[in-house]
C-alpha positions as CSV (number, residue, x, y, z in Angstrom):
1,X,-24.0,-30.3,46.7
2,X,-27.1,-28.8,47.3
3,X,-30.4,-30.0,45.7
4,X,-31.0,-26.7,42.9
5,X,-27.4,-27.7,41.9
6,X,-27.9,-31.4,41.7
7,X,-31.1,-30.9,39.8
8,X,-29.3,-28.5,37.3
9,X,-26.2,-30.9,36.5
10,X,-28.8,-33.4,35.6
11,X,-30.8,-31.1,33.6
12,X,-27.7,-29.8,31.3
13,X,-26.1,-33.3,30.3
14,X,-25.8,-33.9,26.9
15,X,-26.6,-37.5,27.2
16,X,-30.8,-38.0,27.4
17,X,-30.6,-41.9,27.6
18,X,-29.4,-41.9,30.8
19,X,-32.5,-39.8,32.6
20,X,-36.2,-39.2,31.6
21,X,-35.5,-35.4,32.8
22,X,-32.6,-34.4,31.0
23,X,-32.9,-31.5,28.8
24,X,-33.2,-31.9,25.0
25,X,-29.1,-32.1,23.9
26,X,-29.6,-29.9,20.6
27,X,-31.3,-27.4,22.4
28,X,-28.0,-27.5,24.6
29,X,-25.6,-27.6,22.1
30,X,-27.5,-24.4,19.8
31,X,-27.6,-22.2,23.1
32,X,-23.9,-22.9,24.5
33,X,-22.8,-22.6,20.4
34,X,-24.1,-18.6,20.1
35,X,-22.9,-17.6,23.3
36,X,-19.4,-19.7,21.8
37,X,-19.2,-17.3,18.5
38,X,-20.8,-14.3,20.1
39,X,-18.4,-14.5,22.6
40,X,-15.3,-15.1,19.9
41,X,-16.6,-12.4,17.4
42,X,-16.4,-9.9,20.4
43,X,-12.8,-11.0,21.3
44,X,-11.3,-10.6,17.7
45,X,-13.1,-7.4,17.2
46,X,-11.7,-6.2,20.0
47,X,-7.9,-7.4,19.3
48,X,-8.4,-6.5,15.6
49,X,-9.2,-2.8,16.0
50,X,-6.7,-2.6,18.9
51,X,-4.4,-4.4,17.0
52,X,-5.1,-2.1,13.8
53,X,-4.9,1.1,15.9
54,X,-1.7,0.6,18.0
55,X,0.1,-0.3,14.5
56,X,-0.6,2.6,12.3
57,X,-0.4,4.5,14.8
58,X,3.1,3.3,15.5
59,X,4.1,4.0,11.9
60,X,2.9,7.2,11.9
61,X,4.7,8.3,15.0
62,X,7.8,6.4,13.9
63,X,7.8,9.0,10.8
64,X,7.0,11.5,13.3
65,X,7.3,11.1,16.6
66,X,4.5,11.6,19.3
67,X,5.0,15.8,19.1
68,X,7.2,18.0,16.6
69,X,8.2,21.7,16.9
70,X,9.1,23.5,14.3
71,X,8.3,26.7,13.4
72,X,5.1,29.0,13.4
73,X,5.5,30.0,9.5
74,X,6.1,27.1,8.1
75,X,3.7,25.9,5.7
76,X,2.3,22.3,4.9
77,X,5.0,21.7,2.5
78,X,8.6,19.9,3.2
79,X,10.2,23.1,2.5
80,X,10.4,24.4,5.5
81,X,10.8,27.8,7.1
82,X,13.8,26.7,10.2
83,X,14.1,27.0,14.0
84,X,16.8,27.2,15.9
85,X,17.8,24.1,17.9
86,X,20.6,25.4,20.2
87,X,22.0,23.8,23.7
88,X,19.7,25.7,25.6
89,X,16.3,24.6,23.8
90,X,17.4,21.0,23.6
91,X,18.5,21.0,27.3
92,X,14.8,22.3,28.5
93,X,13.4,19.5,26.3
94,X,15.2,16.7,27.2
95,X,15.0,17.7,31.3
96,X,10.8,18.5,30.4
97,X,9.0,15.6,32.4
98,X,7.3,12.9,30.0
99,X,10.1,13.3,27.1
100,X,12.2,10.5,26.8
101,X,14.2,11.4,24.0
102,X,14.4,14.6,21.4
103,X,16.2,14.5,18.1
104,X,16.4,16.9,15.2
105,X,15.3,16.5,11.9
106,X,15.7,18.5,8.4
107,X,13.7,17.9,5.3
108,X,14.2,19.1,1.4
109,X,12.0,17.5,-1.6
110,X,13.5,16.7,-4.3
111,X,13.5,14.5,-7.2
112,X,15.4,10.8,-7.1
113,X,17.0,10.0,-11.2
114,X,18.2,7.1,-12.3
115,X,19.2,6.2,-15.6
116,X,15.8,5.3,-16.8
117,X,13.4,6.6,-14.3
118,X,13.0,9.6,-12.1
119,X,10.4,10.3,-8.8
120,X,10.1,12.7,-6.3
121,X,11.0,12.0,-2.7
122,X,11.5,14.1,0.6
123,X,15.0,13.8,1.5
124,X,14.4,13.3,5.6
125,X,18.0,14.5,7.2
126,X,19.0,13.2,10.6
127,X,21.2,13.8,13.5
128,X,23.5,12.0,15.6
129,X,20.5,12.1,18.5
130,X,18.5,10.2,15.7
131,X,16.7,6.7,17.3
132,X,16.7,4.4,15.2
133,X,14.8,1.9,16.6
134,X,12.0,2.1,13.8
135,X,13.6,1.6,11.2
136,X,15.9,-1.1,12.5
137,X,12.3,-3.1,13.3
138,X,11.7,-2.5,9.7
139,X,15.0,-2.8,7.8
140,X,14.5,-5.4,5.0
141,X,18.3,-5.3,3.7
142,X,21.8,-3.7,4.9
143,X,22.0,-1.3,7.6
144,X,21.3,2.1,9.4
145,X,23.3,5.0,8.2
146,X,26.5,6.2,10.5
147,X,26.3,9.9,11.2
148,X,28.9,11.1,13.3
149,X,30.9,14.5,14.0
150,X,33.8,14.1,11.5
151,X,31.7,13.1,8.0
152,X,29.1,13.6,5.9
153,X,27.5,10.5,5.1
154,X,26.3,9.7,1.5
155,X,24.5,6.7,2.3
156,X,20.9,6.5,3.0
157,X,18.0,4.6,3.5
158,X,15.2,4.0,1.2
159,X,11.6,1.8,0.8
160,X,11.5,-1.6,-0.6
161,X,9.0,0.2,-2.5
162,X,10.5,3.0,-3.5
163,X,13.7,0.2,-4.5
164,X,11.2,-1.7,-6.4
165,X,9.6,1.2,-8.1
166,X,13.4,2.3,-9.3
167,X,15.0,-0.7,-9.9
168,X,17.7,0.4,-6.7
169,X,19.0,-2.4,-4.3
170,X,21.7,-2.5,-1.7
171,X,25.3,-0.4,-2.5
172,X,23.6,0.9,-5.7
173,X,24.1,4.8,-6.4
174,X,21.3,7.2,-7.3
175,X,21.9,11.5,-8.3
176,X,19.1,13.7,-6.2
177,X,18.8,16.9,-7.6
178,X,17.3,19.8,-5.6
179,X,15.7,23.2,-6.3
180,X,18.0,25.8,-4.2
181,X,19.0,28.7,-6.4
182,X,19.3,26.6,-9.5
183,X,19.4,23.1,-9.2
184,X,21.7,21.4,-7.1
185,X,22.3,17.4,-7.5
186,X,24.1,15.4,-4.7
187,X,25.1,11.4,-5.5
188,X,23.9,8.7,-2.8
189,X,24.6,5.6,-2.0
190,X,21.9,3.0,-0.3
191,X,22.8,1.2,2.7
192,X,19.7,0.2,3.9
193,X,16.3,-0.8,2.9
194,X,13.3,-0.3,5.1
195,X,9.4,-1.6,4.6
196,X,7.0,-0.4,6.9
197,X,3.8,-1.0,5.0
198,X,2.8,3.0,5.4
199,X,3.2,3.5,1.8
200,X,2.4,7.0,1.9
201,X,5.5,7.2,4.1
202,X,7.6,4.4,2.3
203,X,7.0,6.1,-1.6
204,X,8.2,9.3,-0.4
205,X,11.0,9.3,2.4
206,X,14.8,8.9,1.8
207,X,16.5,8.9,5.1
208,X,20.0,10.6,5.3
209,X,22.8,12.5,7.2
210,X,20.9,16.1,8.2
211,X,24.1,17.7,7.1
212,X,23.0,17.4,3.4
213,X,19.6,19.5,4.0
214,X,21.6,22.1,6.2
215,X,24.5,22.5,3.2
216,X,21.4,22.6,0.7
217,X,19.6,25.1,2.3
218,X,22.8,27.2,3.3
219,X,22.0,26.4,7.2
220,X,24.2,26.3,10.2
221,X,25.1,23.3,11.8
222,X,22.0,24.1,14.4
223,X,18.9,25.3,12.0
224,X,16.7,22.4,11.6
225,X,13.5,22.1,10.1
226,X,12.0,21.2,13.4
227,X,12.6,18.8,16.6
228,X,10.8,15.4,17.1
229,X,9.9,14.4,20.4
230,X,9.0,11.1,21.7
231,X,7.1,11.0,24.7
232,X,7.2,8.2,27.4
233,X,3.8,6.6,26.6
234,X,1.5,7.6,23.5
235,X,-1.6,8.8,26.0
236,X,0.8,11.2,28.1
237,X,1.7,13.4,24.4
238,X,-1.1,15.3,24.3
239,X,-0.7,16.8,27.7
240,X,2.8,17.5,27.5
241,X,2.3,19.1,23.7
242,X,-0.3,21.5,25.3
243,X,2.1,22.4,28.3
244,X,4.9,23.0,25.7
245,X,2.9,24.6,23.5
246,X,2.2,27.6,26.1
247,X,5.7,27.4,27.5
248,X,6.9,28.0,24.1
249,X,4.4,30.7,22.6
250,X,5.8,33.6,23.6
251,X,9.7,32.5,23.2
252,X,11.2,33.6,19.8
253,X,14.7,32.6,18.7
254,X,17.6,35.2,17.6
255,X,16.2,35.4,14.2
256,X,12.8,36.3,15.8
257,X,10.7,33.3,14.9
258,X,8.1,31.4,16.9
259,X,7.6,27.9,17.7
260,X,4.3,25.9,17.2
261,X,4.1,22.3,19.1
262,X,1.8,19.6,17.2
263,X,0.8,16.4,18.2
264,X,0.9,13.6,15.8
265,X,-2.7,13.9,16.0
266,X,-2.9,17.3,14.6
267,X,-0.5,16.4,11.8
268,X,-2.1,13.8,10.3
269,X,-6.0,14.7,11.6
270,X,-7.4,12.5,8.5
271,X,-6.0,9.2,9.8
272,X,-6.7,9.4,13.0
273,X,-10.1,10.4,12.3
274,X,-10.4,7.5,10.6
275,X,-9.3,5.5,13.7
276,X,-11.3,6.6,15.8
277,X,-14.6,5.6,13.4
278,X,-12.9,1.9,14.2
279,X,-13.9,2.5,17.6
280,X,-17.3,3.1,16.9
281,X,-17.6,0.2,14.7
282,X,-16.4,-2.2,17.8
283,X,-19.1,-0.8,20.2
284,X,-21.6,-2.1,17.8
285,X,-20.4,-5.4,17.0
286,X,-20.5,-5.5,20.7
287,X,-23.5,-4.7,21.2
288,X,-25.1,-6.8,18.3
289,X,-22.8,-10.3,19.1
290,X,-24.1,-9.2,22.9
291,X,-28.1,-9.2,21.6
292,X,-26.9,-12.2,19.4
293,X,-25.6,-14.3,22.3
294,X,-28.3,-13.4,24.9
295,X,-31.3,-14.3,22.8
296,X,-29.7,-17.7,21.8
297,X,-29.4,-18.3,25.5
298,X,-32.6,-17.1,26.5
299,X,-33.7,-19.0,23.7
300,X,-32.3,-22.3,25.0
301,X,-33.1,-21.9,28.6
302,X,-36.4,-21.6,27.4
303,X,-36.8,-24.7,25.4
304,X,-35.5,-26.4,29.1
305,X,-38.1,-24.6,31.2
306,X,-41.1,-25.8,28.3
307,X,-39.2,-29.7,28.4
308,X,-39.7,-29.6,32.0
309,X,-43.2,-28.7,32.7
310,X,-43.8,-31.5,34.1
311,X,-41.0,-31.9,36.0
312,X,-41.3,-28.3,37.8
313,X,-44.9,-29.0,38.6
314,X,-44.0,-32.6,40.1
315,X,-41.4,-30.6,42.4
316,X,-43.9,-28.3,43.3
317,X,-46.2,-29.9,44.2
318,X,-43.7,-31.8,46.8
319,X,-42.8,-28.8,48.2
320,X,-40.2,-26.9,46.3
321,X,-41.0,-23.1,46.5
322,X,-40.8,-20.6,43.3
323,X,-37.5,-19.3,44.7
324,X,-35.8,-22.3,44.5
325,X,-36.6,-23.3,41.7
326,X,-35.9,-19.9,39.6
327,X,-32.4,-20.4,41.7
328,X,-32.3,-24.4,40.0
329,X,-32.7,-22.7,36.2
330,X,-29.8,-19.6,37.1
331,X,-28.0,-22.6,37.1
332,X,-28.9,-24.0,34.4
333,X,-28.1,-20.9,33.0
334,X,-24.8,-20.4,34.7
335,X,-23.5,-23.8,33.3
336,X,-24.8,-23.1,29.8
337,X,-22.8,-19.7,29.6
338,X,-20.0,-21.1,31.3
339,X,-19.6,-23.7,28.7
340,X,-20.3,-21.3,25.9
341,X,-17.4,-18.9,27.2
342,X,-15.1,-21.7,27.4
343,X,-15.4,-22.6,24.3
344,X,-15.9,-19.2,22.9
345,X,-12.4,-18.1,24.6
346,X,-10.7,-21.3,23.0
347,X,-11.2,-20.2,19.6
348,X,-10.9,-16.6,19.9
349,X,-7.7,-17.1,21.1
350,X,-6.6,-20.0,18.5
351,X,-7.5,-17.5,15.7
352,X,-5.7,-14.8,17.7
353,X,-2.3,-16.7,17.7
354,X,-2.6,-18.5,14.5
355,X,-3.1,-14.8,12.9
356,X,-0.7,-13.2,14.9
357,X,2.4,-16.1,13.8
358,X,1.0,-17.2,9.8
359,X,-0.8,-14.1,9.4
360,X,-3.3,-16.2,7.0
361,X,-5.5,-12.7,6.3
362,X,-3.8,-10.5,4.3
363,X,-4.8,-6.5,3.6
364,X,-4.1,-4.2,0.8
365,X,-0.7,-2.0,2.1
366,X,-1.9,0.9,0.0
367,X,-5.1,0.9,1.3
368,X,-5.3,-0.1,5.2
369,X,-1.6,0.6,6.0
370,X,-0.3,-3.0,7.0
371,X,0.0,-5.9,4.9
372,X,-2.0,-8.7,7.0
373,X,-4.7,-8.1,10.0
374,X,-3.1,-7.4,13.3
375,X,-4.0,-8.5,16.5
376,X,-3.2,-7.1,20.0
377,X,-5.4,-8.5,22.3
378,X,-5.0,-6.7,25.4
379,X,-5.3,-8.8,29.3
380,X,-7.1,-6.1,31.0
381,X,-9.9,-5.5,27.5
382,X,-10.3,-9.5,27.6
383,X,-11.0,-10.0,31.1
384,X,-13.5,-6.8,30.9
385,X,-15.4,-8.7,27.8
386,X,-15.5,-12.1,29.8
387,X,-16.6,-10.5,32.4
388,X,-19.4,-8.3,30.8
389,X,-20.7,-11.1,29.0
390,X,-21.1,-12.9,32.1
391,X,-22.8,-10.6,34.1
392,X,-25.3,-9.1,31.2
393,X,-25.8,-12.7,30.4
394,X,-26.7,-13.5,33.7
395,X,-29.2,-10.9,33.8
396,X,-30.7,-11.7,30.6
397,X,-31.5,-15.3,32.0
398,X,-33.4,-13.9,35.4
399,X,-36.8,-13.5,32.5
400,X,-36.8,-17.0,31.5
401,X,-35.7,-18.3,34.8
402,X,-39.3,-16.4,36.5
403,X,-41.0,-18.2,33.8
404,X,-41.2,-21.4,36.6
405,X,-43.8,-18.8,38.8
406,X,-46.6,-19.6,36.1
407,X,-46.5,-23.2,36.2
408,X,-49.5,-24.6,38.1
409,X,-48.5,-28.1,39.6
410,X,-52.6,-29.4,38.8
411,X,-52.2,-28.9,35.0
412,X,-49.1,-29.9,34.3
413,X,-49.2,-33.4,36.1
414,X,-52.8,-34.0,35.2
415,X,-52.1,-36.6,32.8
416,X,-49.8,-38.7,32.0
């Protein structure tokens, strides 16, 4: 061990009985503790808004997929204006590079009526292509609907809140009635309850066999209200809706309608908005917890530098060289940050997993989307934090640590 290592293990020992030049313990302890909690407030803000992000955003596209097409004259209601979805549509989709699955989907509103109650709901029809895999993450009680070639289903699938709100549970029947040249009323049964926490979603979707739109509306077995298509990863959707998009523009089907490709993004443009304003709010946490952090340390190292006046001008004056000492406070420094991250890390990551498995903080559903914070604290965004922190921090302590250039060995060993 070289001597400006030696010199700062000494210095940054917590026990002062031991050495007459050890560096005061609570000005250790305060100094390692805000690097500790700036360095845990940065990790948490970070896995929160990540967290946050990816799950909304997953309930969103799991309503809607990562890009939809339906058609150009539809307007922003569930009564929509159709597209054909024929075999040679479906087979350019499904062969397009980027799509790993399409499926078609059919919406009527309508008004749910029980014997005591009524609401209005969207009655959401799907295919046989449907993926269910969202809704099986979700499914509170009974099961996914069957849709096959041979039968209409009547079941469906409705919100725990939409249940709760209608007094409706598992294998209970319900009448629908629809506005199609009169009204129309078709009987359903549920086989399935789903809670997602997107309550805008959950209050208004009934899911069921696309063959009751399509009969409603007096469709054919391929007019759809659109097609839902889920890309292979969420950042690739944007490209490949803006390559459909010109692919498609000047296509028409038989009926001579267009096709207009949205992103998720483009149909719900107030929540991701919103989103985005998270990430805002995370660069300046980071930003603050990194200001926080480095004046606590520079703080601290100061405090050492003033306790050992005496000391520094004792090893100048035997020789040591400004460089060399500057080099024996980085140290200093080094080990004070070090110990601060540690300890920093440990609890950001105990919060992280007792959140993630209790989920102790809860949120408002109705107003945030989810029902407790989530956390999704990313490898390659925690190793980038640890090792920002590190080098700014670093930096930061090179001022203090130059600090040893003004000491002038004849006035600090003077007297005793």
């Amino acid at each position: 061990m070289n001597f400006e290592r030696f010199m700062a293990e000494k210095t940054v020992r917590f026990n002062s009985e031991k050495s007459g030049y050890q560096a005061s313990p609570s000005a250790v302890r305060i100094a390692c503790a805000g690097m500790a909690l700036g360095l845990a407030t940065m990790i948490l803000a970070v896995a929160v808004v990540t967290g946050f992000k990816n799950e909304v955003r997953d309930r969103v596209t799991g309503f809607g997929a990562h890009i939809q097409i339906t058609n150009f004259d539809s307007n922003t209601s569930y009564e929509t204006a159709p597209i054909i979805a024929d075999d040679t549509l479906l087979a350019l989709l499904r062969a397009w590079p980027g799509i790993r699955h399409v499926e078609t989907f059919a919406t009527k509103p309508g008004i749910l009526k029980t014997e005591t109650d009524f609401q209005g709901i969207v009655l959401k029809g799907v295919g046989r292509d449907c993926d269910w895999s969202f809704f099986r993450k979700h499914l509170k009680e009974g099961s996914t609907i069957a849709v096959d070639s041979q039968h209409v289903s009547p079941g469906v699938l409705v919100s725990a809140s939409l249940a709760r709100m209608m007094h409706l549970k598992c294998g209970d029947t319900f009448l629908a009635c629809f506005l199609q040249d009169g009204i129309r009323v078709r009987k359903f049964r549920i086989h399935g309850i789903y809670d997602t926490g997107y309550t805008d979603c959950d209050k208004l979707f009934v899911i069921a066999d696309i063959r009751h739109v399509q009969r409603l509306n007096g469709w054919d077995d391929d007019v759809v209200s659109g097609l839902a298509l889920q890309a292979d990863t969420y950042p690739l959707a944007g490209t490949i809706a803006e390559q459909l998009y010109f692919h498609l523009i000047d296509k028409t089907h038989h009926e001579g309608n267009t096709y207009y490709v949205r992103t998720v993004e483009e149909l719900n443009p107030m929540i991701f908005q919103w989103l985005s304003v998270l990430d805002i709010n995370v660069a300046v946490i980071l930003v603050l917890m990194m200001a926080v952090a480095g004046f606590t340390m520079i703080s601290g190292l100061l405090i050492i530098i003033l306790e050992r006046v005496r000391m520094t001008g004792l090893l100048k004056a035997l020789g040591q060289t400004d460089s060399s000492l500057r080099r024996m406070f980085m140290h200093v420094a080094s080990r004070l940050i070090g110990r601060g991250m540690v300890w920093g890390n440990l609890i950001a990551l105990a919060i992280c997993l007792i959140q993630s498995h209790f989920h102790p903080v809860a949120l408002d559903p109705d107003t945030y989307y989810l029902d407790a914070v989530p956390i999704d604290l990313n490898p390659g965004a925690w190793l980038l934090i640890n090792v920002g922190v590190l080098a700014l921090s670093m930096l930061m302590m090179m001022a203090p640590a130059c600090l040893v250039a003004r000491i002038r060995p004849a006035r600090t060993i003077r007297f005793e």
